[in-house]
C-alpha positions as CSV (number, residue, x, y, z in Angstrom):
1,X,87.5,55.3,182.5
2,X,85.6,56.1,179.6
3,X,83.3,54.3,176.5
4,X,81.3,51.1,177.1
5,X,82.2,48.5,179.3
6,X,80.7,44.9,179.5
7,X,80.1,43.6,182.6
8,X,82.0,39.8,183.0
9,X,80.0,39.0,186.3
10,X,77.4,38.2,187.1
11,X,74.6,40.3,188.7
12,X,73.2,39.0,191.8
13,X,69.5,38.9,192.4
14,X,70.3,39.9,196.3
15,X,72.3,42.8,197.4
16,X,75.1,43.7,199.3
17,X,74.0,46.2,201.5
18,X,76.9,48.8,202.4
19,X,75.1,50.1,205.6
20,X,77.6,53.4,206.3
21,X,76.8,54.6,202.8
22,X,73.5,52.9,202.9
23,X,74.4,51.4,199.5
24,X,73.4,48.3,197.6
25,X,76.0,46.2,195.5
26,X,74.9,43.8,193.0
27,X,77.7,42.8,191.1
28,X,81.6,43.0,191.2
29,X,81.3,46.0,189.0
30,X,79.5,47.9,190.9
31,X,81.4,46.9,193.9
32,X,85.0,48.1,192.1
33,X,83.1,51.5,191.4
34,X,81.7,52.1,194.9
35,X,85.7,50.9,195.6
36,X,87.2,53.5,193.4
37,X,85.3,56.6,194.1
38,X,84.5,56.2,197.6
39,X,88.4,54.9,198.9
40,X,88.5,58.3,201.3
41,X,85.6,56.4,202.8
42,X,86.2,53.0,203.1
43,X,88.7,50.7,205.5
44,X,90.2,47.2,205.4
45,X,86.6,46.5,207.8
46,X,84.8,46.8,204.4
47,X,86.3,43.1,203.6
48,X,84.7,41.1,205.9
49,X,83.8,37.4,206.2
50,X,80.0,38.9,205.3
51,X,81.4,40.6,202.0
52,X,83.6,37.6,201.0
53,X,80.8,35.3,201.8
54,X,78.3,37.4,199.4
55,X,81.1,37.2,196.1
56,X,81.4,33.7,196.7
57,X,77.5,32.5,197.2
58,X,75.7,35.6,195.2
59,X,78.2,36.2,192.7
60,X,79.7,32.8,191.5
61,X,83.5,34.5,192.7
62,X,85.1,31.3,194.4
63,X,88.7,32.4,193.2
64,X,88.1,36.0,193.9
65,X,86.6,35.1,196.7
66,X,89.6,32.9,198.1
67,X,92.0,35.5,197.5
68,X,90.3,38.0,199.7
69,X,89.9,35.3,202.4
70,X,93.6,34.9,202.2
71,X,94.7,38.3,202.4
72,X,92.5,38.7,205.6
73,X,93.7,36.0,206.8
74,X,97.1,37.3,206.1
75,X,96.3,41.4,208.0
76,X,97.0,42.7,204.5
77,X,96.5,46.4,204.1
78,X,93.7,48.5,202.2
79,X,95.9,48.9,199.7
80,X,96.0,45.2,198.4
81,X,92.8,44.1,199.7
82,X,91.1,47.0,197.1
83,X,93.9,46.4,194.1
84,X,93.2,42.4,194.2
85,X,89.3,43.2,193.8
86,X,89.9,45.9,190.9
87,X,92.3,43.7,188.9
88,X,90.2,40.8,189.2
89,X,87.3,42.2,187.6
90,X,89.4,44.4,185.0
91,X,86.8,47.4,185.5
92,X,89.2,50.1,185.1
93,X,92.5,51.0,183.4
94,X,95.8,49.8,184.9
95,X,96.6,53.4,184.8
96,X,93.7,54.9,186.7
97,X,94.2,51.5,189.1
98,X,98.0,52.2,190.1
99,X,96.9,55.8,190.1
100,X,94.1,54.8,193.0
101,X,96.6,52.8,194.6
102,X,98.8,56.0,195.3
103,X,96.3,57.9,196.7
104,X,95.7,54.8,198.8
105,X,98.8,54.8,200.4
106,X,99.2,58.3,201.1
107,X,95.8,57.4,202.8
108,X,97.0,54.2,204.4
109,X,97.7,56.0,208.1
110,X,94.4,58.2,208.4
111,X,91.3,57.1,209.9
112,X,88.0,57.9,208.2
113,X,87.4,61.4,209.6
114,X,91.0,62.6,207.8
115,X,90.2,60.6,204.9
116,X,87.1,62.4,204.3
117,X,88.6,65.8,204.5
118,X,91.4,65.1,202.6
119,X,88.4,64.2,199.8
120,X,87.0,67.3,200.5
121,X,90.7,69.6,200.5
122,X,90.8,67.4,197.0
123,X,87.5,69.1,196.0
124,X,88.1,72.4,197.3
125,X,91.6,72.5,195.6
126,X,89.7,71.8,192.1
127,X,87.3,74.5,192.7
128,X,84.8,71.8,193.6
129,X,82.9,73.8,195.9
130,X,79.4,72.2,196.2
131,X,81.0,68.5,196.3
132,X,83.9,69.9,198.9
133,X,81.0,71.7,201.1
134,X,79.0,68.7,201.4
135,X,82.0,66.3,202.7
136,X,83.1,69.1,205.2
137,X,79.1,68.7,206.7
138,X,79.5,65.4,206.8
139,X,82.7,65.7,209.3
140,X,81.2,68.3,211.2
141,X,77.3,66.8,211.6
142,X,78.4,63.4,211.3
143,X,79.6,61.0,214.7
144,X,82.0,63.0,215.8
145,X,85.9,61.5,216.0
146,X,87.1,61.6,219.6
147,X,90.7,61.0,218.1
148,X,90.7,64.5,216.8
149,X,91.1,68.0,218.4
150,X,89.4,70.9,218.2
151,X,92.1,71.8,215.7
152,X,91.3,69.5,213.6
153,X,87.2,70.7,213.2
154,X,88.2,74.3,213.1
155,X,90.3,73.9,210.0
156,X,87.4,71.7,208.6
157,X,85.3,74.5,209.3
158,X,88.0,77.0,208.3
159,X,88.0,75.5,204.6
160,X,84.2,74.7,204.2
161,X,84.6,79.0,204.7
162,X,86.6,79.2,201.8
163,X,84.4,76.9,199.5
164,X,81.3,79.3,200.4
165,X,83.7,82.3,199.8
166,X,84.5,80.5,196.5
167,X,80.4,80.3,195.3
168,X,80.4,83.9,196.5
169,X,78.2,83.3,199.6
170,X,80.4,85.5,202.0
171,X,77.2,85.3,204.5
172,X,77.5,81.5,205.1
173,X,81.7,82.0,204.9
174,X,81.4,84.4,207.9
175,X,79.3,82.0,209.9
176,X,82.1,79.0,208.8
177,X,85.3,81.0,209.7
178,X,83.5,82.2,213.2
179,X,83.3,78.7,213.8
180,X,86.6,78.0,212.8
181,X,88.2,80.7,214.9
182,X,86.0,79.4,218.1
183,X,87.8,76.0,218.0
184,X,91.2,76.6,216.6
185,X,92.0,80.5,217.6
186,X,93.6,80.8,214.4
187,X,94.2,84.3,213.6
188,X,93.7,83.3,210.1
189,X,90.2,82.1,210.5
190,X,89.8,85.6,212.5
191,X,90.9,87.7,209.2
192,X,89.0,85.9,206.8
193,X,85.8,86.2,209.1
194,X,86.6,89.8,209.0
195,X,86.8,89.9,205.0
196,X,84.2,87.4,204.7
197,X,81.8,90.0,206.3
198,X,83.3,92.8,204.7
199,X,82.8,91.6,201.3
200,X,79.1,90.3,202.1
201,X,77.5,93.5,203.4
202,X,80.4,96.2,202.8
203,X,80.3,98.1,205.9
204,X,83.9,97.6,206.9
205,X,85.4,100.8,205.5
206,X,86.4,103.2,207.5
207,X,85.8,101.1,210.8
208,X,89.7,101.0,211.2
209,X,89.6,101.2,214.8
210,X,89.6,97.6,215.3
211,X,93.0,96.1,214.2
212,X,91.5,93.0,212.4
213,X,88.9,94.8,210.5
214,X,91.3,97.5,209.5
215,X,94.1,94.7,208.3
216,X,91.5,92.6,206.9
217,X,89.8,95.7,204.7
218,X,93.5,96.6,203.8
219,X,94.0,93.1,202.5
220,X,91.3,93.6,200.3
221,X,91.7,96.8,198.6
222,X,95.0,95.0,197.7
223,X,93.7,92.7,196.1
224,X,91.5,95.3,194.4
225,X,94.3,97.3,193.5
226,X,96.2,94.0,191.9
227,X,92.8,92.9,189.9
228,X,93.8,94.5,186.2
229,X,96.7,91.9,186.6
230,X,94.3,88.6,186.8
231,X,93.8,86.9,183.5
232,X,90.0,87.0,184.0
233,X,89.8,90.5,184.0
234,X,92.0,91.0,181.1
235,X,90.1,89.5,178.8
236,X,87.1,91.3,179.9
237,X,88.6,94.5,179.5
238,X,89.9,93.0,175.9
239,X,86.4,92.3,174.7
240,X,85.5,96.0,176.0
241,X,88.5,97.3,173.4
242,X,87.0,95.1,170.9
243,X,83.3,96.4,171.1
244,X,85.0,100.3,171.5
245,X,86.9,99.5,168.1
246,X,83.6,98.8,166.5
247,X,85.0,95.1,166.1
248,X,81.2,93.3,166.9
249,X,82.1,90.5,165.9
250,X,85.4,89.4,167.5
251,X,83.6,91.3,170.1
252,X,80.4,89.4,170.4
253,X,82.9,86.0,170.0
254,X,85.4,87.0,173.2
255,X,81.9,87.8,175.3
256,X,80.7,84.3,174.0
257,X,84.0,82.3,175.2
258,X,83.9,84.7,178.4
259,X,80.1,83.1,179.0
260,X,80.8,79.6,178.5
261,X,84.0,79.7,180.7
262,X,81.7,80.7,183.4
263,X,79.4,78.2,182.7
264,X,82.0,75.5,183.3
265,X,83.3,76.7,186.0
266,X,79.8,77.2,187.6
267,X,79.2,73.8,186.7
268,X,82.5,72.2,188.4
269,X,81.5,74.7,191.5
270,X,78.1,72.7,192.1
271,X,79.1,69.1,191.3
């Protein structure tokens, strides 16, 4: 979605209050945006008789209004209840609508709790650390899911690990994978404790003794060893050359583009 849109409905002088999120609606706009960017959140209990009630009375929607009704009526799915309200109101793209409809039915057989941490797995895989860190919280510190296993909050803990690893806070990663190994005995979660305290206070060299710290301190001087080979660190050693060449100014450019990229990618880390 992009540029301005006009809102077609009308904008009600009461709220809908959205008591999970604790969130107030007050036209169908906003409702197809809360829709759209909160669907690892939301179920087909969302459309209720209270909800079609308030776009019917509030917001002047008898047809829309009837539809939903219907499909209620009818057991539909979350899938149709959501793309029924988004093509109504013609709020986003058809693109971006069968686009949300996808991710819907992947979504269709989860309950809330895997929902919410496939949102977060979404953010973590886009380098969205900050956004990624704050859904894994709300799984763990939230009412916790009886329907799921210790498994299940150990990997949750396992990958709110690698997000801190990922903003370079390897002391809050170490405390996230110790969790993680506690509930799911992953050896996994074991290692990247290890690393994770390795890396954050450096004291793990030498202390081959113990089988996981030794493996775990190997791991990483292989990845040390293989670092001249990531793209990143090629064209830092290529603005180096430059400045070494007496090039300043292709020099002082490449350092430039170097900055910003960081930049943007602290910026996507903290969203």
């Amino acid at each position: 979605m992009a540029g301005l849109i006009l809102c077609r409905s009308r904008y009600a002088d009461r709220p809908y209050y959205i008591s999970n999120m604790s969130v107030n609606i007050y036209s169908l706009e906003e409702l197809c945006y809360y829709l759209y960017n909160n669907i690892y959140l939301i179920g087909t209990d969302l459309f209720d008789e209270g909800l079609v009630d308030y776009i019917e009375r509030e917001l002047g929607e008898k047809e829309l209004a009837g539809q939903l009704e219907f499909l209620i009526s009818e057991n539909a799915g979350l899938s149709e209840l959501v793309m029924t309200v988004l093509r109504y109101v013609d709020y986003y793209s058809e693109e971006e609508i069968s686009g949300l409809s996808a991710t819907i039915d992947e979504l269709d057989t989860q309950n809330v709790s895997e929902r919410l941490k496939a949102r977060a797995d979404n953010f973590l895989s886009n380098k969205r650390y900050s956004s990624a860190i704050h859904n894994y919280e709300t799984i763990i510190y939230g009412r916790k899911d009886t329907g799921q296993g210790d498994d299940f909050y150990g990997n949750v803990w396992h990958n709110m690990g690698v997000a801190y690893a990922g903003m370079f806070d390897f002391y809050e990663a170490k405390q996230c994978f110790e969790r993680a190994y506690a509930l799911n005995a992953n050896d996994e979660s074991a290692k990247a404790a290890v690393a994770a305290g390795c890396l954050d206070d450096g004291r793990c060299a030498g202390e081959d003794e113990d089988e996981q710290v030794y493996v775990a301190y190997r791991e990483i001087e292989t990845l040390m060893d293989h670092a001249p080979e990531e793209p990143a660190y090629r064209r830092v050693k290529n603005a180096f050359e430059l400045k070494e060449q007496g090039r300043a100014d292709e020099y002082c450019a490449a350092i430039d583009d170097i900055i910003n990229n960081w930049k943007t990618e602290y910026r996507n880390y903290i969203k």
